[in-house]
ROFILUM-82360 format. One record per residue (C-alpha): residue in one letter; x, y, z. Coordinates in steps of 0.05 Angstrom, whole numbers, plus 5000, padded with zeros to 4 digits. Layout:
# ROFILUM-82360
AXYZ;...
//
This chain:
# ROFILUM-82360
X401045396498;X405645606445;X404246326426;X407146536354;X409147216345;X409247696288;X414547936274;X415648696248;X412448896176;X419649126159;X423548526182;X419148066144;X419148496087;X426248406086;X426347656091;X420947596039;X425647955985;X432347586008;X428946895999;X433446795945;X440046855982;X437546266021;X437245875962;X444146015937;X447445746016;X442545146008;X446245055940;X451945265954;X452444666002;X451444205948;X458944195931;X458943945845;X453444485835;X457145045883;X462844965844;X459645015768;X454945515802;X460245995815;X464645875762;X459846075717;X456846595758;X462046995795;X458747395860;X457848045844;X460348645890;X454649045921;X457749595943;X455750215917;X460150615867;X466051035889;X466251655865;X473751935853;X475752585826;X482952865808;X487353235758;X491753075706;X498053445689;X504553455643;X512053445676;X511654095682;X505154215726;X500454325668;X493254135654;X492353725600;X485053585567;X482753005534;X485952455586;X481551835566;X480351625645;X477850865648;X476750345701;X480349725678;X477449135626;X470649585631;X467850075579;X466850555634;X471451235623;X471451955624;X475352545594;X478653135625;X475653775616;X480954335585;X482754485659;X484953715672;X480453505722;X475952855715;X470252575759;X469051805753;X465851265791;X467950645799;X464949945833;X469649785873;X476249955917;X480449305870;X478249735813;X484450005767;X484550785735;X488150725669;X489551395656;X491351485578;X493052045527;X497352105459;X503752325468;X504552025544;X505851435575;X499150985591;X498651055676;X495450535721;X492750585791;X488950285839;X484050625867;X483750295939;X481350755999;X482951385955;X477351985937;X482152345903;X486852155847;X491552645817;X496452375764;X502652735723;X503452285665;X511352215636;X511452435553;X511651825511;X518251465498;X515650895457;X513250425510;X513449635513;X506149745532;X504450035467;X498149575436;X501149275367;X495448935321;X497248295298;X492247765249;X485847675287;X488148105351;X493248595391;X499048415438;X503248945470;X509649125440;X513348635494;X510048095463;X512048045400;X516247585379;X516547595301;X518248325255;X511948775263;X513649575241;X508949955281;X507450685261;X501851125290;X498851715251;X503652245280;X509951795244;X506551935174;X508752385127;X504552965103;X503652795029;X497753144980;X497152544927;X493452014904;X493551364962;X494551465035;X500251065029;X504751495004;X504951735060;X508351105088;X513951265032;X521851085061;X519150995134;X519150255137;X524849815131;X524249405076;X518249635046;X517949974976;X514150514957;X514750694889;X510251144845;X513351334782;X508151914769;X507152204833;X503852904800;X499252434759;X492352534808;X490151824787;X496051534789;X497351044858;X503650774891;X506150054870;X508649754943;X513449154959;X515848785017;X522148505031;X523948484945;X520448034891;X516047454914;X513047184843;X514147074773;X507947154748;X503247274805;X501447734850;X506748204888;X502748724932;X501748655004;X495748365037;X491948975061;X486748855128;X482549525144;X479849425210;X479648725209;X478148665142;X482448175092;X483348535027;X480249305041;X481249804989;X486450184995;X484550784955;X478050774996;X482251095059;X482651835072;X490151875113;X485852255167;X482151655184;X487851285195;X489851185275;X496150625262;X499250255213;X501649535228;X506549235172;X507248505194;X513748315155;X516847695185;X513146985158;X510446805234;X506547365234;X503647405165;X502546625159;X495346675201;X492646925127;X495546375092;X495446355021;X495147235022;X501047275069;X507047095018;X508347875002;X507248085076;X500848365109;X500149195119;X494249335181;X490349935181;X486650195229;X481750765236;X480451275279;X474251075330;X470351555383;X470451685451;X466251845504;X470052575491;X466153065443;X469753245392;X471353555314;X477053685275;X478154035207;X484053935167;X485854135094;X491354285049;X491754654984;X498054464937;X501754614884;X505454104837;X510654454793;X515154014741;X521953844762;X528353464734;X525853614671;X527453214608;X531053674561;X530753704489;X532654104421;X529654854423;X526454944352;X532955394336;X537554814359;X534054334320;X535054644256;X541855004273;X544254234288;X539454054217;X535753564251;X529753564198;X525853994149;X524254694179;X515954784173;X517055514203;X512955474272;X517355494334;X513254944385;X515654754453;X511354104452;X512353994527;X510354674555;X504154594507;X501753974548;X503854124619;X501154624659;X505855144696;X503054894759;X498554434776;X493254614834;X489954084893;X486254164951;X483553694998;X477653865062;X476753315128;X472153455174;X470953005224;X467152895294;X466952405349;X464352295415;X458451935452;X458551555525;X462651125560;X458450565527;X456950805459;X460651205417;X462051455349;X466951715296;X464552095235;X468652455173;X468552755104;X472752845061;X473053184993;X478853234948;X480153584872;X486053474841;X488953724778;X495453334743;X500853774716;X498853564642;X493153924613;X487553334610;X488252964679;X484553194739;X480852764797;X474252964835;X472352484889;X467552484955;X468152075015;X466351885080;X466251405138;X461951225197;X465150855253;X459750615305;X461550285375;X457150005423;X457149535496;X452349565549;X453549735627;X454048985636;X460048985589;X455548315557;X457148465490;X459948915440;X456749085371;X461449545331;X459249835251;X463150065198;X461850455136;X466050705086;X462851005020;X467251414968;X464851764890;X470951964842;X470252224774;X476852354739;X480852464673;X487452084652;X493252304626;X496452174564;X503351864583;X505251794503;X503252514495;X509452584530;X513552174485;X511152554429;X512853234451;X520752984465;X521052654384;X516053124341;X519053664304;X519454304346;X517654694281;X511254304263;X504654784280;X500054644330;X493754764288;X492854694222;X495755324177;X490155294126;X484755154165;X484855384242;X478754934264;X483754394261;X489554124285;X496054044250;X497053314225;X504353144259;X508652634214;X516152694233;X515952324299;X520751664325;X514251204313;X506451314304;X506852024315;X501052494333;X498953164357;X499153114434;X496553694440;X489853464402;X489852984437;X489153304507;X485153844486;X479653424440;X479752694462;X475652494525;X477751884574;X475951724640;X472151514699;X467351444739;X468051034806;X464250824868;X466550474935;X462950124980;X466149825047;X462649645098;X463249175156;X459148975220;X461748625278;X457748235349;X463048035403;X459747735455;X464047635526;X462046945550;X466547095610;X471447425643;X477047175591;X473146855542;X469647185486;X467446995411;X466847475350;X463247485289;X464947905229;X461548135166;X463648545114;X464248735043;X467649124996;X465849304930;X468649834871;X464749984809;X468750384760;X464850624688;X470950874642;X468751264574;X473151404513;X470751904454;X475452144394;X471352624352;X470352744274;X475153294270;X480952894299;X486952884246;X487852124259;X481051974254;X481252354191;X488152044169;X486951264191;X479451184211;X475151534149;X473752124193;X469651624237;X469151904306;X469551364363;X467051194431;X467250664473;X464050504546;X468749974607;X464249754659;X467549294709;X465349084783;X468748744841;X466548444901;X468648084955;X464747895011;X467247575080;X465347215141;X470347175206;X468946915259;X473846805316;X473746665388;X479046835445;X481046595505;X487646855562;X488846455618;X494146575676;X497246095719;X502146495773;X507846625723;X505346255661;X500646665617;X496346315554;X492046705501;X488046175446;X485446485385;X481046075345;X477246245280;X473946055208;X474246605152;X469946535091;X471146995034;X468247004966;X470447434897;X466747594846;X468848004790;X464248164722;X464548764667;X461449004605;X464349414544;X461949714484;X464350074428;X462250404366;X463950934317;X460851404256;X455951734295;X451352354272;X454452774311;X460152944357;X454753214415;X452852554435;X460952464458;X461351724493;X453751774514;X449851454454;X453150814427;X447650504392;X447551214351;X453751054314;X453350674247;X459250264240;X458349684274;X452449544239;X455149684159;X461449274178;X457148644218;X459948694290;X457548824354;X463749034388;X459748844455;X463248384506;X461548094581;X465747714626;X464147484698;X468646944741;X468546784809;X472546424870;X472146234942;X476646195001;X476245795065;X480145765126;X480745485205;X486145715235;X488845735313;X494546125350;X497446045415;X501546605451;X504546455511;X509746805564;X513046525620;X514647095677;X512947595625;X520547505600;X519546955552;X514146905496;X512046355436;X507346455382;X504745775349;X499645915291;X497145485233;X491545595180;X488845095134;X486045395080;X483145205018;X481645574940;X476845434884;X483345674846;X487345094863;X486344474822;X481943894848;X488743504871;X491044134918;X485344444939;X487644555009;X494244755045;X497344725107;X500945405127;X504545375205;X509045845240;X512545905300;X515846465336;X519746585404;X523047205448;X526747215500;X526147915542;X533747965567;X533348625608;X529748265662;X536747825670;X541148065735;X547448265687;X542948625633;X539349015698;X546649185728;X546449635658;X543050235665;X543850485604;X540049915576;X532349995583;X530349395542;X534048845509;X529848275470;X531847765410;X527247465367;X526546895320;X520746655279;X519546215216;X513946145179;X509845945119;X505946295079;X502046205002;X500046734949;X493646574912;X493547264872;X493146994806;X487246884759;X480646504761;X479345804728;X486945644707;X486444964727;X479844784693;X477844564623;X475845254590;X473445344528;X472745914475;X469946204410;X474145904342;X469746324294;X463946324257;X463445604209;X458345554151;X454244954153;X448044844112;X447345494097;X447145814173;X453245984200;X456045704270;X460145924330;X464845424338;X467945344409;X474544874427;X478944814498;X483145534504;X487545204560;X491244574584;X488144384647;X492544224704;X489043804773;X495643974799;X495844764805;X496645034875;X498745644911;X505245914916;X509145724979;X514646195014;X517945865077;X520846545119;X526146565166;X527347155215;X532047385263;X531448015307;X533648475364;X528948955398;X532449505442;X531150135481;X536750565511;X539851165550;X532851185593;X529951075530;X533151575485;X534451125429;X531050565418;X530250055343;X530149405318;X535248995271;X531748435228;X535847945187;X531747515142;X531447015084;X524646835055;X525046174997;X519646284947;X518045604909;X512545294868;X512845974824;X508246084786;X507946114702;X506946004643;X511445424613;X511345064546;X508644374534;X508543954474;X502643834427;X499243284433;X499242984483;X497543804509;X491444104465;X495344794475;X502644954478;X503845234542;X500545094604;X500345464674;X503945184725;X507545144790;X514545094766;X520745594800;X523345804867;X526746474887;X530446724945;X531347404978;X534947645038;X536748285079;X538548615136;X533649225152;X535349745218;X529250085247;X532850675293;X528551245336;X531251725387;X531152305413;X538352595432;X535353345451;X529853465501;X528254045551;X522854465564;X522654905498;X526054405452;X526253775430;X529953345366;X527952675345;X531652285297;X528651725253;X532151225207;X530450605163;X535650175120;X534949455088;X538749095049;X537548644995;X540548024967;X535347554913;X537247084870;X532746724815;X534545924834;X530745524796;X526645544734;X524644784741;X522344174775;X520943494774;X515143554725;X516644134686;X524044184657;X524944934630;X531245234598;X536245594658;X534546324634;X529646824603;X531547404573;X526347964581;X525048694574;X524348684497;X525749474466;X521649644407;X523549934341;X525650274301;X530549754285;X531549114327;X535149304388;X532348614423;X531648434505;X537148874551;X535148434621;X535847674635;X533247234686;X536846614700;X537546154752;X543546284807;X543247114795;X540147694817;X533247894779;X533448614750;X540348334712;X541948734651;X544948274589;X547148594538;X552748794498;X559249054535;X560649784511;X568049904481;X566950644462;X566750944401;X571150994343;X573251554295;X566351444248;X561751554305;X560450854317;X558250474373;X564349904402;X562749274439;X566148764459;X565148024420;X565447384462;X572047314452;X574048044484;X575548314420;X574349034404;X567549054339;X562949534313;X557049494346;X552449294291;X557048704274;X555748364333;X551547694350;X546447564404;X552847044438;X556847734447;X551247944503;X555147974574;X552248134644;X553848854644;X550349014719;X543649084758;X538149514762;X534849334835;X538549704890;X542649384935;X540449784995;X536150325022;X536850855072;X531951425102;X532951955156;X528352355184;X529552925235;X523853345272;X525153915307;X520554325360;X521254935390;X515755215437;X510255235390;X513755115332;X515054545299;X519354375234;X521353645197;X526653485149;X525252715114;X531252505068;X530351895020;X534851424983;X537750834937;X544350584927;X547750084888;X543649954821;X543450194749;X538650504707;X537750404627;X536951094602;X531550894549;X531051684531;X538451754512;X538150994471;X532551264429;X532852004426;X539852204453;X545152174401;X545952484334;X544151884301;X537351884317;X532051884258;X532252454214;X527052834233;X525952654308;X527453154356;X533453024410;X536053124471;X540053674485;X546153064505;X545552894438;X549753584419;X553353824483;X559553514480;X558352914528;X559552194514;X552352154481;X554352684426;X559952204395;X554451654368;X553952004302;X554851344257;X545951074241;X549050414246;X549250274308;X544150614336;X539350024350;X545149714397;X542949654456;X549549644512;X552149874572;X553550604537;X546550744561;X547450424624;X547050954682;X548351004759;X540751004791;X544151264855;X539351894896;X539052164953;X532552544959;X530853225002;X523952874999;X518753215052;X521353885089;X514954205140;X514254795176;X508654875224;X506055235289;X500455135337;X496955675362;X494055715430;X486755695434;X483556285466;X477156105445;X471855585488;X469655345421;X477255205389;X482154775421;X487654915377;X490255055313;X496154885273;X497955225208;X503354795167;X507654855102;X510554215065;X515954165006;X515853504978;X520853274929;X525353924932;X531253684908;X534853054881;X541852894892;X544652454831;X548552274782;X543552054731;X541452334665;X534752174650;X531552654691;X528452364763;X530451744769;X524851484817;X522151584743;X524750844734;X521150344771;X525949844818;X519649474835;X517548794809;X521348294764;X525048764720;X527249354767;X530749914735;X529049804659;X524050084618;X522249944543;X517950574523;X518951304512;X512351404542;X512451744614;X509852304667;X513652934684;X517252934754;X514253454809;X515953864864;X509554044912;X509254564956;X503354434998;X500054825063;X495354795101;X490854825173;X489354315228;X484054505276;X480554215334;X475054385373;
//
């Protein structure tokens, strides 16, 4: 008989809890579900983790801190502590250490049979490993194959201003950053890509803040910012479609680490004036008996700007958590006072940057929120004006009566006290921004994962106005009515992305899919009111149904708008490499506005893009000076969308009040032509490039030639009435071209122990030409001439546009001299020699061009130990500049009455237009080299070693910005003159901000 036995408690135990493994060999013998089985559920490794210490040091055998130590495609990591040394555990023995840190190169190793890991990580020479974000993802520098300008934050210049971007100002090829008014605190930075792009809409960059398509800009503090991605060339703007024409500008922000840690930073600055506009003392002007003497002695401009003008700015930041969750935190607080009396800007801000992914590395849920408060007070850019033409002997208050002000009347036009102004007029704002975005990327597998994105941003802004009683042209022109008046506007735009990746590699062929669908939707609405004769000047802007005017005279003066519009996309993109020598980029978006007209609701925008990695060839490897060697060429399409809302549509809109028995009727009729036919305008781009690294990496750069065919422009154009109920209509009608070389160069020709010099420089080119003002539809005239100048007299337009030239091309008449009388000489069509005034609008010549042909930066950084120092130079070359100042105010012929500038007496050619009539000719007498070279950011700083457990370091720094301008121009700075947008170095008003030098310092500490 058969006895059974038991077997041990332990054994069966053991069997009773494996049960399960038996399972998966009975299934795994079942060969169609084996195979799905462990495709879709990979065995997992059950050893136990490996624990492996080390130290990190620099080439020179020293600890460095804050090494980010990771196992590779996991969230777990460490940090070194400040003596170098790590401790991590890892699950298995294939498991790869990434060791990583700012300033060095990234280090991989595997951790095999090894307890103990000690790595000396090389210093940073810009490395093809370096993680570039592109549209809807990040490729290593090796893999790009279209014009991408990477800059990190260390590569930004230390700016105290008004828009982060500044600081971006000259180190880009290609990209202009121009602000006219840089010690205005309000005033921000106009930026353009590769030239003009539009007629009539939009020319700004797309901006994406962490992922985001249009983030606000002036919603960024610069110490948030990690990197800065410009993505210039057409393949790798065209994944945002009908944004992309003008180019796409990436920011990220900083994020946490599993490292604790906080940083303060702040500056304090001081904006003096400089290339100052000089006019007429009060003894010159009636010495040279400019106008009546009223016995005061006034310097207008020193009585509206400030001696100095004082900023400071406070960041204080913190970050840390776990390998699996972390955080990044800051505030930031900035008050800013403009160098003319009135302006000043207070704002508040702050940003919360939230990572998490669980041990199982499932999924990753990421938040973002960006909040900001700004109160501030504009200038008065005709206050300016005013204090070059008004009298320099007119009193500042009233002589009678010294409550009041003095009520100017010898001025070039509409003159008034500026100084009034300033002092008793209120304007401003109030603003609020709201950013926020939230993000759940969920990692299917190993290389598949899906992510969806919401966000919004909004901005609020309230502006208020208020003239009081005792204002002497409220007394003069409004009855002694004070005024006051309330703007409030609100813009939102809310988006949806979602996208989904997958990489795949086959031995030496490598794939990455992107696929995605992007919802965004703008809304934009406002209020205003206005009123005037209230009580009383306490109530200010704050009480507008107080004020009796609108009432006695039967208006409301109240007024609402609200529009809207929506944009949908699907796009793909496919990168692959072959050997990790050769890469393509294929991308295309269709996308789709409630802008365009029913007929073209949706377009098609593709791109394509290739490199070829020639240092891994035999004869390029036989070269030892050359570390890297790649060419590049990409072409793609892109759209801009940036104009207005409803332009397609049958609108209508108020035509009075009508009587009609005996009650009176708003009447309402169509306020535009519609037009099914309106769509986006299209740019096809073309690029060429060379990526190259050399002398073990000493110098490395990029050259980019490029040509980018704008068509489908945008306008408006004029149309016959009937069959058209109006007589113009807005349409796609035009095509422009631009063109350019731009150099991108970095090395670093000095390097040893205790000193180091890097050398940075940026140059583009630019060739554009207007071709076409027509099309198959539309048949407009070959030219426009633009940039109209106001009286007094008729001077007329000094710029043309026409088709087969240059924009920014000044027509006008051709300047002969002057004769014996004082009067201006042209020449007529026929090249004969006439007085200026005699001459007809056929005499008008192309006379040269205000949009620079090319521009050049150079930076140089220099350290020594602990010490550190920068010298940034800045330029344009090759344009003119109308000197609007001299035209109006700089000869002796100007009004009777008006002051001058001091050209208009000392001897130069300006001082020999003494004849009236000819002083409202405008010619190439006025037209000046634009020319600069700019000492434009000089810093001094040094780091001080930490003694402290609590401090890691500090830095104290000193900054000169704008110290000194080489040039041959007259009209004071002449970044004064704007050579962005369609009519680049003109300008057709007196009205402008003082240029300023800032000397700014300040402290950068970690702990």
């Amino acid at each position: 008989m058969y006895m059974k036995k038991k077997l041990p408690i332990g054994i069966a135990n053991a069997i009773r809890r494996s049960r399960w493994l038996l399972a998966a060999f009975i299934i795994a013998g079942q060969p169609s579900f084996a195979r799905i089985y462990k495709e879709t559920n990979p065995p997992k490794e059950f050893s136990l983790a490996i624990p492996i210490t080390g130290k990190v040091t620099d080439s020179k055998g020293l600890p460095i801190p804050g090494v980010i130590v990771s196992e590779k495609e996991t969230s777990n990591r460490t940090v070194t502590d400040e003596n170098g040394l790590y401790k991590l555990e890892v699950s298995s023995p294939s498991s790869v250490l990434v060791f990583a840190f700012i300033g060095f190169n990234n280090q991989e190793v595997k951790a095999g049979d090894k307890r103990q890991i000690n790595i000396t990580l090389a210093d940073d020479v810009r490395s093809l490993n370096d993680v570039i974000v592109v549209g809807y993802g990040t490729l290593r520098e090796k893999e790009v194959s279209s014009a991408i300008t990477h800059l990190g934050a260390k590569d930004l210049l230390s700016v105290g201003g008004n828009g982060a971007l500044m600081s971006l100002q000259g180190k880009v090829a290609g990209l202009s950053v121009v602000n006219t008014a840089t010690g205005d605190p309000n005033s921000s930075p106009s930026i353009q890509l590769r030239g003009v792009s539009s007629r009539n809409a939009g020319l700004g960059p797309l901006y994406i803040v962490d992922g985001i398509p249009g983030g606000n800009i002036d919603n960024i503090n610069q110490n948030d910012i990690a990197s800065i991605d410009i993505l210039k060339g057409g393949a790798a703007s065209a994944i945002y479609g009908t944004r992309g024409s003008n180019g796409v500008i990436l920011i990220t922000t900083k994020k946490g680490s599993s490292q604790a840690q906080m940083n303060y930073n702040n500056y304090f600055s001081f904006d003096v004036p400089t290339n100052k506009v000089n006019i007429l003392s009060a003894d010159d002007f009636i010495a040279n008996k400019r106008g009546f003497d009223y016995g005061a002695r006034t310097d207008w401009q020193d009585e509206i700007t400030k001696k100095y003008a004082f900023s400071q700015r406070h960041n204080l930041s913190a970050s840390g958590g776990s390998a699996r969750t972390n955080y990044y935190i800051s505030g930031d607080y900035r008050n800013a006072e403009g160098i003319d009396v009135r302006s000043s800007k207070t704002e508040y801000g702050a940003r919360v940057n939230v990572t998490h992914t669980p041990e199982n590395n499932l999924y990753t849920l990421a938040l973002n929120i960006a909040p900001r408060y700004l109160k501030s007070n504009n200038a008065d850019y005709g206050g300016f004006a005013q204090a070059l033409t008004l009298n320099p002997t007119q009193p500042i208050l009233n002589q009678t009566n010294g409550n009041l002000y003095y009520y100017t009347t010898n001025g070039i036009t509409n003159p008034y006290n500026p100084v009034e102004e300033v002092n008793t007029v209120l304007s401003g704002t109030e603003g609020k921004y709201l950013d926020w975005n939230g993000s759940f990327k969920l990692n299917i597998i190993k290389d598949w994962s899906t992510q969806l994105m919401v966000s919004q941003s909004n901005t609020s802004f309230l502006s208020f106005y208020f003239r009081p009683s005792t204002n002497t042209n409220a007394i003069a022109s409004n009855g002694g009515r004070n005024s006051a008046s309330r703007i409030y506007s609100n813009n939102d735009t809310k988006n949806l992305e979602w996208t989904t990746n997958y990489a795949l590699d086959i031995k030496k062929h490598s794939f990455k899919l992107l696929g995605g669908y992007s919802y965004a939707y703008f809304n934009n609405q406002g209020l205003s009111g206005s009123n005037s004769q209230f009580p009383t000047d306490v109530f200010t802007y704050n009480n507008l149904g107080a004020g009796l005017y609108n009432l006695v005279a039967g208006q409301n003066n109240v007024g609402s708008y609200q529009n809207d519009s929506r944009l949908i996309a699907l796009f793909g993109r496919l990168n692959y490499s072959f050997n990790d020598e050769v890469f393509v980029s294929a991308s295309l978006r269709r996308e789709g506005s409630s802008k365009f007209g029913q007929d073209n609701k949706w377009g098609n925008f593709p791109a394509i893009s290739a490199a070829w990695d020639l240092s891994q060839q035999p004869v390029i490897k036989s070269l030892s000076w050359i570390n890297n060697l790649k060419i590049r060429a990409d072409y793609g399409v892109t759209g801009n969308q940036d104009f207005g809302n409803y332009l397609s549509l049958d609108t209508y809109t108020g035509y009075g009040y009508y009587l009609y028995n005996g009650t009176y009727y708003q009447v309402y009729g169509p306020s535009q032509n519609t037009n099914y036919d309106l769509r986006w305008e299209t740019a096809a781009n073309y690029n060429f490039g060379l990526d190259f690294s050399l002398f073990s990496n000493r110098l490395s750069g990029s050259i980019n030639y490029y040509i980018r065919q704008n068509k489908d422009l945008l306008g408006y154009y004029n149309v016959p009435i009937p069959p058209n109920v109006q007589g113009s209509i807005y349409a796609n009608v035009g095509s422009m071209q631009n063109s350019g070389i731009e150099l991108q160069l970095s090395g670093t020709p000095i390097k040893t122990d205790n000193f180091s010099y890097e050398i940075s420089l940026a140059g583009a080119t630019l060739e554009n030409k207007f071709v076409s003002f027509s099309n198959d539809t539309y048949k407009g005239q070959t030219f426009l001439d633009v940039v109209g100048l106001p009286a007094p007299g008729s001077p007329g337009t000094i710029q043309r546009l026409e088709e087969g030239r240059r924009i920014g091309s000044f027509y006008m008449l051709k300047s002969a001299g002057y004769d014996t009388f004082g009067r201006l000489l042209v020449y007529n069509k026929a090249g004969d020699i006439i007085a200026a005034n005699t001459s007809k609008n056929e005499d008008k010549q192309y006379v040269g061009n205000g949009l620079p042909k090319f521009t050049l930066s150079l930076g140089n950084t220099f350290r020594y130990k602990n010490f550190d120092a920068s010298v940034f130079l800045r330029g344009a070359f090759g344009y003119s500049i109308f000197n609007t100042n001299a035209f109006y105010i700089g000869t002796p012929a100007t009004t009777t009455g008006t002051n001058v500038l001091q050209s208009a007496y000392d001897g130069g050619k300006y001082s020999k237009l003494t004849n009236g009539s000819t002083l409202a000719s405008a010619s190439d007498y006025f037209l000046e080299k634009g020319d600069y070279l700019k000492i434009d950011n000089v810093s001094f700083g040094y780091t001080f070693t930490a003694k402290s457990k609590y401090v890691k370091s500090v830095r104290a720094f000193v900054t000169g910005r704008n110290l000194y301008t080489f040039t041959k121009y007259t009209g004071g700075d002449p970044e004064a003159t704007s050579i962005n947008g369609l009519y680049p170095g003109a300008s057709s008003s007196l009205n402008y901000y003082p240029s300023t030098m800032q000397l700014l310092g300040g402290l950068q500490v970690s702990f």
